[in-house]
C-alpha positions as YAML, in Angstrom:
chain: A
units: angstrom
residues:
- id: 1
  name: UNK
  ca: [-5.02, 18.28, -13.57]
- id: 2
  name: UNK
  ca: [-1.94, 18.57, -11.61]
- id: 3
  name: UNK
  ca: [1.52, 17.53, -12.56]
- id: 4
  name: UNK
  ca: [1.27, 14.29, -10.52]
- id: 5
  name: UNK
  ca: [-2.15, 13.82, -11.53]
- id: 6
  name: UNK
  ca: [-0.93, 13.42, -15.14]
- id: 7
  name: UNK
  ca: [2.51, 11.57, -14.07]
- id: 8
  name: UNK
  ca: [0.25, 8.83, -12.17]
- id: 9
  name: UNK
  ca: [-2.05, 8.56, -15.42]
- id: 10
  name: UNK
  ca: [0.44, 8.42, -17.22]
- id: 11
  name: UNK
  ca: [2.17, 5.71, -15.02]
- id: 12
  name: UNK
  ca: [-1.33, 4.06, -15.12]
- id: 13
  name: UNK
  ca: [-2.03, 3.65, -18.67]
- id: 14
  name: UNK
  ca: [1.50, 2.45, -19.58]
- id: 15
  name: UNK
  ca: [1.03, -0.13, -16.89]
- id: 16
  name: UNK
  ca: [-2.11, -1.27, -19.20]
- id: 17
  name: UNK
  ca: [-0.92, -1.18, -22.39]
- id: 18
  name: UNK
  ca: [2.50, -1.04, -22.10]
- id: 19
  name: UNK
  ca: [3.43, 1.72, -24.88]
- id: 20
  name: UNK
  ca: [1.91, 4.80, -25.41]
- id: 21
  name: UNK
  ca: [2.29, 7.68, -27.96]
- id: 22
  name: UNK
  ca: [2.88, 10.99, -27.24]
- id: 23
  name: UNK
  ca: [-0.61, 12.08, -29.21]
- id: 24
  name: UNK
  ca: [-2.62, 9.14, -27.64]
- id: 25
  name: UNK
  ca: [-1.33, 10.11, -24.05]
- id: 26
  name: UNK
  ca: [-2.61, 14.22, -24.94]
- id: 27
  name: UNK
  ca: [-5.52, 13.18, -26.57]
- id: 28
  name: UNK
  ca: [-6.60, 10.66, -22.81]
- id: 29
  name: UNK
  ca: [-5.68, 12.93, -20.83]
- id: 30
  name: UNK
  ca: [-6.99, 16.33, -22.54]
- id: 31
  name: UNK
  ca: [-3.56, 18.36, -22.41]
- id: 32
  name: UNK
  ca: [-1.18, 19.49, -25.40]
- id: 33
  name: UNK
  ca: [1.71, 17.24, -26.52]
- id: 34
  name: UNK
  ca: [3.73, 19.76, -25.34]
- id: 35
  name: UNK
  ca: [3.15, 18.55, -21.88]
- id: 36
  name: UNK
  ca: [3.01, 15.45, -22.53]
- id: 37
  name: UNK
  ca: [6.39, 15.47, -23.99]
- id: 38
  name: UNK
  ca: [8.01, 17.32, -21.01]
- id: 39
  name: UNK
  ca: [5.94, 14.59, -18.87]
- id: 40
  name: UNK
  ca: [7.42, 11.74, -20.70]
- id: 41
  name: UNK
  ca: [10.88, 12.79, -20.54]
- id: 42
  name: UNK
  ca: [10.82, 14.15, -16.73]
- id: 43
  name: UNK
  ca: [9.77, 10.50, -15.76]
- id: 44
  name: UNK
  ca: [12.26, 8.85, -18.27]
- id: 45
  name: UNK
  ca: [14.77, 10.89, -15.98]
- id: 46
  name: UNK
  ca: [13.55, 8.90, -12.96]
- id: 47
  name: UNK
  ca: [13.70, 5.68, -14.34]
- id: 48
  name: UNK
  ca: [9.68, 5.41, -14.28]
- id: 49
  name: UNK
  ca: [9.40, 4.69, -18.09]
- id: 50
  name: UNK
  ca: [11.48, 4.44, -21.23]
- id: 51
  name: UNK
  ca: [11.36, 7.76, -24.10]
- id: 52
  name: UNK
  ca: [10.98, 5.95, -27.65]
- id: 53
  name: UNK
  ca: [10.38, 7.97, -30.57]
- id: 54
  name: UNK
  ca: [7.36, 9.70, -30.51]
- id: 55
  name: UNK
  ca: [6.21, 8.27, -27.16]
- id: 56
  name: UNK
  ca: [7.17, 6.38, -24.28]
- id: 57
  name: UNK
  ca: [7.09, 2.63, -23.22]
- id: 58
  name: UNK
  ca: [6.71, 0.85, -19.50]
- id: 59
  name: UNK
  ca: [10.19, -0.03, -17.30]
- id: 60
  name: UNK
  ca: [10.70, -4.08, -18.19]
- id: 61
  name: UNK
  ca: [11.01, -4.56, -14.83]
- id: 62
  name: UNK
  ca: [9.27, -3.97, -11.67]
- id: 63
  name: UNK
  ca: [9.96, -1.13, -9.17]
- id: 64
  name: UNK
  ca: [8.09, 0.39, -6.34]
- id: 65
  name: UNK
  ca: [6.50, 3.87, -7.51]
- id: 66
  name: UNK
  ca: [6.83, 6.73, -4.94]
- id: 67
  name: UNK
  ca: [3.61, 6.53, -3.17]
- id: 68
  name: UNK
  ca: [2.65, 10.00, -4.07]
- id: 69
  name: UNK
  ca: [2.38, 8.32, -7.98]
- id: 70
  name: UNK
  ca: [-0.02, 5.66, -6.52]
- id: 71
  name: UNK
  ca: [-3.01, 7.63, -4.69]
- id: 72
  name: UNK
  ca: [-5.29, 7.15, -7.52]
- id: 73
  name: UNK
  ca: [-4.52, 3.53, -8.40]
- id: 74
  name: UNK
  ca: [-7.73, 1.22, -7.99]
- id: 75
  name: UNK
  ca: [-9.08, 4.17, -5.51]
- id: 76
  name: UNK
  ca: [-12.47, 2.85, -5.67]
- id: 77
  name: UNK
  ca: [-11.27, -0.74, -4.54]
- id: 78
  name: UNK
  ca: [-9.64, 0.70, -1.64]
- id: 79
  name: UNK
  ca: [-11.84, 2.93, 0.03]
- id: 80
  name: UNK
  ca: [-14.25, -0.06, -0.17]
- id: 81
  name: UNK
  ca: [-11.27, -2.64, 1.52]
- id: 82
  name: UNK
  ca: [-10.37, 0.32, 4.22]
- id: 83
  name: UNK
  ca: [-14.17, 0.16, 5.16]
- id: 84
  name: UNK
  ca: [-14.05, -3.46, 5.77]
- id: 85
  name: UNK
  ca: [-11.26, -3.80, 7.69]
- id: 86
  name: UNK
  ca: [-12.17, -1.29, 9.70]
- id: 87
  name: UNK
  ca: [-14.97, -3.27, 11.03]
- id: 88
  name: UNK
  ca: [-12.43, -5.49, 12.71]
- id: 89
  name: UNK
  ca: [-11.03, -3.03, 14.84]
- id: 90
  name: UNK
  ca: [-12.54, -2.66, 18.51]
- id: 91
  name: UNK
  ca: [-12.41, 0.24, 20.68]
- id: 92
  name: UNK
  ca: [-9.68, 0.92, 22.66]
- id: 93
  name: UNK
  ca: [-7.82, -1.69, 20.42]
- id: 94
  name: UNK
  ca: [-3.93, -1.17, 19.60]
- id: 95
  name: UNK
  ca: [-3.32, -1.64, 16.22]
- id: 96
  name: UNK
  ca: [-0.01, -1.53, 13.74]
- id: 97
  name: UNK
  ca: [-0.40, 0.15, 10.56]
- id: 98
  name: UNK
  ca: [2.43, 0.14, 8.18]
- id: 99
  name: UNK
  ca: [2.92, 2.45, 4.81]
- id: 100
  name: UNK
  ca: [1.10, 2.43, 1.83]
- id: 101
  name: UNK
  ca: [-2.16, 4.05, 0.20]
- id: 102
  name: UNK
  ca: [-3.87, 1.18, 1.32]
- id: 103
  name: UNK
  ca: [-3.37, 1.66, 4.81]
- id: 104
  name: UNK
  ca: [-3.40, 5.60, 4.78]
- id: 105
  name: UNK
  ca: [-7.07, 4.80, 3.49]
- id: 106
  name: UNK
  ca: [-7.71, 2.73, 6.59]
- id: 107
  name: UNK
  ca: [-5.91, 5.52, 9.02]
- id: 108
  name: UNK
  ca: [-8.08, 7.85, 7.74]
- id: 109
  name: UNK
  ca: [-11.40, 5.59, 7.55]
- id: 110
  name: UNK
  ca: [-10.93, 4.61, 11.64]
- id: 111
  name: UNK
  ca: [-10.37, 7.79, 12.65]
- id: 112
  name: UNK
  ca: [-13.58, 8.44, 11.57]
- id: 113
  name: UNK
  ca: [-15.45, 5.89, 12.86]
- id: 114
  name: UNK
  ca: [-17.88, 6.95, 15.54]
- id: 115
  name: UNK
  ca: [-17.56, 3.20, 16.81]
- id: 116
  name: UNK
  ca: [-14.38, 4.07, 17.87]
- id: 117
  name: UNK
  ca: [-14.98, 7.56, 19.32]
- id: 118
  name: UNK
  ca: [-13.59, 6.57, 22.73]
- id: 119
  name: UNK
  ca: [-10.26, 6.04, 21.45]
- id: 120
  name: UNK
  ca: [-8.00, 3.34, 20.07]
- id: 121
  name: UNK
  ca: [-4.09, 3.59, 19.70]
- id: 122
  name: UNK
  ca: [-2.11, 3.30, 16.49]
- id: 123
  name: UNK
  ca: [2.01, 2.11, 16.21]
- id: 124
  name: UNK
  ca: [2.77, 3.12, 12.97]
- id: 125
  name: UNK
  ca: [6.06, 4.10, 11.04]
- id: 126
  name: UNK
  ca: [4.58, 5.73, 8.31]
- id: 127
  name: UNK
  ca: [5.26, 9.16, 8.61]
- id: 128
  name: UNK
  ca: [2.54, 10.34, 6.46]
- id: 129
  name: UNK
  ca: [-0.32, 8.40, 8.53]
- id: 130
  name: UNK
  ca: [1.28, 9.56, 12.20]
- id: 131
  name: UNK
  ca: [1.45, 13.52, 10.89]
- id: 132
  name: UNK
  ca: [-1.95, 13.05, 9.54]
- id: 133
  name: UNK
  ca: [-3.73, 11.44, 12.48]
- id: 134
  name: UNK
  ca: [-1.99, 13.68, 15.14]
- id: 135
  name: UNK
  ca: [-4.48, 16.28, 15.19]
- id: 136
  name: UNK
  ca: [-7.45, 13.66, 16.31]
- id: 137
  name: UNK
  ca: [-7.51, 13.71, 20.00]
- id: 138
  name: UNK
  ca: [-9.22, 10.43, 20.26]
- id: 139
  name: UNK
  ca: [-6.50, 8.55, 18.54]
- id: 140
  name: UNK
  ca: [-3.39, 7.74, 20.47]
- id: 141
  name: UNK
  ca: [-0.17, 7.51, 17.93]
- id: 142
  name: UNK
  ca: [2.98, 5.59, 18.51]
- id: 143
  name: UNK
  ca: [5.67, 6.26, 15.78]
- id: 144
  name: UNK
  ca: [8.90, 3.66, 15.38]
- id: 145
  name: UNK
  ca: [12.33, 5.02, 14.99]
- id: 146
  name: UNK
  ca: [14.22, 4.47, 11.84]
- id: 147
  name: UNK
  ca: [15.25, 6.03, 8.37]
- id: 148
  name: UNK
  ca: [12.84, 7.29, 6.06]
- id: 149
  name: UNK
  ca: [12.12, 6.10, 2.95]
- id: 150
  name: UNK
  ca: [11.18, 8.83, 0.08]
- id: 151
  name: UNK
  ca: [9.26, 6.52, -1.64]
- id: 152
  name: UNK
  ca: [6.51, 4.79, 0.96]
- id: 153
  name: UNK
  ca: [7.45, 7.80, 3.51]
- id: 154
  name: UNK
  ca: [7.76, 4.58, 5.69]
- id: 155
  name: UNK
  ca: [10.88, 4.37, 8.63]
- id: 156
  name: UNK
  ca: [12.98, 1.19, 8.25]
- id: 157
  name: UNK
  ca: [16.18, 0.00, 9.57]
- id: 158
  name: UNK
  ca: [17.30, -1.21, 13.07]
- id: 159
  name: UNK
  ca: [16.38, 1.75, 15.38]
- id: 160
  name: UNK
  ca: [13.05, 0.48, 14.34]
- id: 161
  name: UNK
  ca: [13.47, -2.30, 16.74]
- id: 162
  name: UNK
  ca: [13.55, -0.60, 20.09]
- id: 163
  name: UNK
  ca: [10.05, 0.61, 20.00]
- id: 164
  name: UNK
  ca: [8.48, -2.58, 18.17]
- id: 165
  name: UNK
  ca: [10.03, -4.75, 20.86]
- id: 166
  name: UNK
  ca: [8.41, -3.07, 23.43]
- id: 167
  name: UNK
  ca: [4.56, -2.81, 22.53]
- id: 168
  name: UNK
  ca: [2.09, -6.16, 22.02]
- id: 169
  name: UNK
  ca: [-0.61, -5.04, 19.08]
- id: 170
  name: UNK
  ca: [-4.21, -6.58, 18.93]
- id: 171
  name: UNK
  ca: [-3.89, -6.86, 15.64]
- id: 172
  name: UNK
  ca: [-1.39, -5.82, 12.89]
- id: 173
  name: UNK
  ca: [-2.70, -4.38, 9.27]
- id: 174
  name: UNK
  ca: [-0.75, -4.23, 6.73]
- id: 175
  name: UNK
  ca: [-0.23, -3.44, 3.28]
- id: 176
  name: UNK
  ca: [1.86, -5.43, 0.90]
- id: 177
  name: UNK
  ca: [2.86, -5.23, -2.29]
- id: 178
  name: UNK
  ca: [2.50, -8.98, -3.22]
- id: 179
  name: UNK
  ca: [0.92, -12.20, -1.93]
- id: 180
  name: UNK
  ca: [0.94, -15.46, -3.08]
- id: 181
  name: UNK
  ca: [-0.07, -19.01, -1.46]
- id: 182
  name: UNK
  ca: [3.36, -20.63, -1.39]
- id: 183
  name: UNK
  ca: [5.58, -17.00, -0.33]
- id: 184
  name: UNK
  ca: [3.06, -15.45, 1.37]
- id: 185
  name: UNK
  ca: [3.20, -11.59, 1.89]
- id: 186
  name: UNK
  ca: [6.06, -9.71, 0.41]
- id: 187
  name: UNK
  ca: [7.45, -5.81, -0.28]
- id: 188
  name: UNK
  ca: [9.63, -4.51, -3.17]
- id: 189
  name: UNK
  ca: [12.02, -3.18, -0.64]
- id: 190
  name: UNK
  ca: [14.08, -5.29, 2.15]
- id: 191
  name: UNK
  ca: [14.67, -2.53, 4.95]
- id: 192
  name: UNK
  ca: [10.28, -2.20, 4.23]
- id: 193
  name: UNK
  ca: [9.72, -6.07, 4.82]
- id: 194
  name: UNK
  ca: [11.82, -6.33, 7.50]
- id: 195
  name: UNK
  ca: [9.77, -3.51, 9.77]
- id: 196
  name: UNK
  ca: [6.67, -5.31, 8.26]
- id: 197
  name: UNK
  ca: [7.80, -8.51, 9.99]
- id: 198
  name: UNK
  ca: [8.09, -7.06, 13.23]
- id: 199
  name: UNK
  ca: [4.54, -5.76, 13.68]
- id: 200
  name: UNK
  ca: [3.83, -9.26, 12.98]
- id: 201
  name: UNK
  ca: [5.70, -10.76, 14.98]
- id: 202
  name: UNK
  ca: [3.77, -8.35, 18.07]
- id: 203
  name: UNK
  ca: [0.12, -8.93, 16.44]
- id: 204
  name: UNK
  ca: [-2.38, -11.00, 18.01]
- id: 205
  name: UNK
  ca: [-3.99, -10.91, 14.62]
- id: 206
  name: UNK
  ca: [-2.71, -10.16, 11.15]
- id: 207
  name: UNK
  ca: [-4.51, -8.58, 8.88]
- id: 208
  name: UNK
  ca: [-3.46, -8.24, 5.16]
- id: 209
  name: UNK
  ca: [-5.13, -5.38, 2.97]
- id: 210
  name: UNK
  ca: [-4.37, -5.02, -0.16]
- id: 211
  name: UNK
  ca: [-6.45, -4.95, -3.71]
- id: 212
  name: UNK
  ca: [-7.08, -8.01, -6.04]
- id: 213
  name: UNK
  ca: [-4.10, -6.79, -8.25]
- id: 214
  name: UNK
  ca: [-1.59, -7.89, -6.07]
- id: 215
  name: UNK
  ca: [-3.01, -11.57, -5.10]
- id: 216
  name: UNK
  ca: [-1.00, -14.41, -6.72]
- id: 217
  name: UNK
  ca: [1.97, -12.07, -7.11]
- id: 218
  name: UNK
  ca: [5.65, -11.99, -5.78]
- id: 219
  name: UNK
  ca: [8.06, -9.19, -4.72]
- id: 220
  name: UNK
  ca: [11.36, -9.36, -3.76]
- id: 221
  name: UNK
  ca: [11.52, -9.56, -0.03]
- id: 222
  name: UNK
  ca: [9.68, -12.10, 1.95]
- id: 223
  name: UNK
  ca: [7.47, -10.22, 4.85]
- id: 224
  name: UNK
  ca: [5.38, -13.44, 6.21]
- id: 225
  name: UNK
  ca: [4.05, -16.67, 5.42]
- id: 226
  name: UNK
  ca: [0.64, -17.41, 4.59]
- id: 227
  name: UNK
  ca: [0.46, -19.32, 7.82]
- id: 228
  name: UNK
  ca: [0.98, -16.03, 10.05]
- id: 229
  name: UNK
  ca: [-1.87, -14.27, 8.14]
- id: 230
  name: UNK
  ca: [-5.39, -14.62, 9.88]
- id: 231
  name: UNK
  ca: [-7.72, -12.13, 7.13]
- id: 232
  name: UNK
  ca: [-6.78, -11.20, 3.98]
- id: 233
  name: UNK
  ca: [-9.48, -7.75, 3.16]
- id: 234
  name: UNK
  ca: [-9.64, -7.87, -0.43]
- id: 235
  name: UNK
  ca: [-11.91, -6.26, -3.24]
- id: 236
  name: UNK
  ca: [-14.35, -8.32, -5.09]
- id: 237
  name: UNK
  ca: [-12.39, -8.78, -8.55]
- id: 238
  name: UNK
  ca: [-10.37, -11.33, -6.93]
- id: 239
  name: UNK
  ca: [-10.81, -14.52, -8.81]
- id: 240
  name: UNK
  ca: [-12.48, -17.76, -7.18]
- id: 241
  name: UNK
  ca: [-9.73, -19.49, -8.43]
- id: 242
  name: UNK
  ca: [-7.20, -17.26, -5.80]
- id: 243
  name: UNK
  ca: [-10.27, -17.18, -3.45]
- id: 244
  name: UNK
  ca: [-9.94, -20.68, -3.04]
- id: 245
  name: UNK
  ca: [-6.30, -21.05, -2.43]
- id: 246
  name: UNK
  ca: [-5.47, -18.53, -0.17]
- id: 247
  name: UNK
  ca: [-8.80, -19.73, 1.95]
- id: 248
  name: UNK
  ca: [-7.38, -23.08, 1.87]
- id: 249
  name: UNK
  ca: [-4.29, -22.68, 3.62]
- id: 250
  name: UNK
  ca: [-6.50, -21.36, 6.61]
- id: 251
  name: UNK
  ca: [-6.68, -17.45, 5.79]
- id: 252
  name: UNK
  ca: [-10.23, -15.69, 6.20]
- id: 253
  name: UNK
  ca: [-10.88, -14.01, 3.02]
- id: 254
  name: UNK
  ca: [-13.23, -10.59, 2.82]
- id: 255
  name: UNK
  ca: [-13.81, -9.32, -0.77]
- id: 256
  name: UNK
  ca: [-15.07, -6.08, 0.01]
...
């Protein structure tokens, strides 16, 4: 297991239990408490948990882990949503992608597709997905301008403008890191949301993709309403109860 292998587990089973000892974190994830102790205290340094004695507990308060800490988080559940949504895209469709593992899933699941074999055309500015899909001849990439951000490997700011304002997208997917019924979709991080926005604003159809985890939830910066979204690809532990309410204000819901 790599180092950000164990980080991410780490990450993972503080996020479920909210404190963890040094010789329950060795003993899950098979190494010596050596390593977990160098672990503990290299993330304390980022700010990704707090060092208590003999172990470590979960930040109080929300942040947005670098995506390369959230690859393995509800994997299963995403592969499965990526496959979904990938049914909705046609051939020769243009499509916006923003960041997120999410998303990268669905890059990499459409270019792929032998449906779409004859070429489609992706605006993107996630760096990762647009160095990624480069090399597939079939699959035309458009890349907005902007700053990158470490953590999402996403471009944001205003130079981001001049290409979004110029292209009209069939449809926009995107991945969020919260949605709820009366906010709609929202992202940690401002400069993120504000791109996100865009590509909606230039999508015939809006497509949200993210995993049940993140339905009924709020971040800090407002992407959409719930009356902009058309589909909401989901996995199948969303509850009825979320089901229901998000279907009600006139989104399609797929639990994949």
């Amino acid at each position: 297991m790599s180092r950000y292998d164990r980080w991410n587990a780490i990450l993972e089973l503080l996020a479920q239990e909210g404190r963890l000892s040094v010789e329950e974190a060795a003993q899950a994830l098979e190494v010596s408490t050596a390593t977990i102790r160098r672990d503990f205290d290299q993330l304390a340094q980022q700010q990704m948990l707090m060092r208590t004695r003999g172990g470590a507990v979960a930040q109080s308060v929300s942040y947005d882990l670098p995506l390369r800490y959230k690859t393995a988080r509800h994997a299963d559940e995403k592969h499965r949503i990526a496959a979904a949504a990938a049914e909705l895209v046609n051939p020769g469709a243009v499509i916006g992608l923003n960041g997120g593992t999410t998303t990268s899933e669905l890059a990499r699941t459409l270019a792929t597709q032998s449906t779409l074999e004859s070429g489609f055309t992706i605006v993107t500015n996630a760096l990762n997905i647009a160095s990624e899909l480069t090399v597939r001849q079939h699959v035309k990439i458009v890349v907005t301008g902007g700053v990158a951000r470490q953590q999402s490997y996403e471009l944001i700011g205003p130079l981001a403008n001049g290409v979004l304002d110029q292209v009209t997208l069939d449809a926009a997917f995107l991945g969020v890191d919260a949605l709820d019924a009366e906010l709609g979709a929202s992202a940690h991080h401002e400069g993120e949301a504000s791109v996100n926005h865009l590509l909606v604003s230039r999508a015939a159809q809006v497509v949200v993709v993210a995993d049940s985890s993140k339905i009924g939830k709020r971040a800090f910066a407002r992407i959409c309403p719930l009356s902009e979204i058309d589909t909401l690809v989901t996995d199948e532990q969303l509850s009825d109860a979320l089901f229901d309410q998000i279907s009600e204000a006139g989104v399609k819901v797929i639990r994949a």
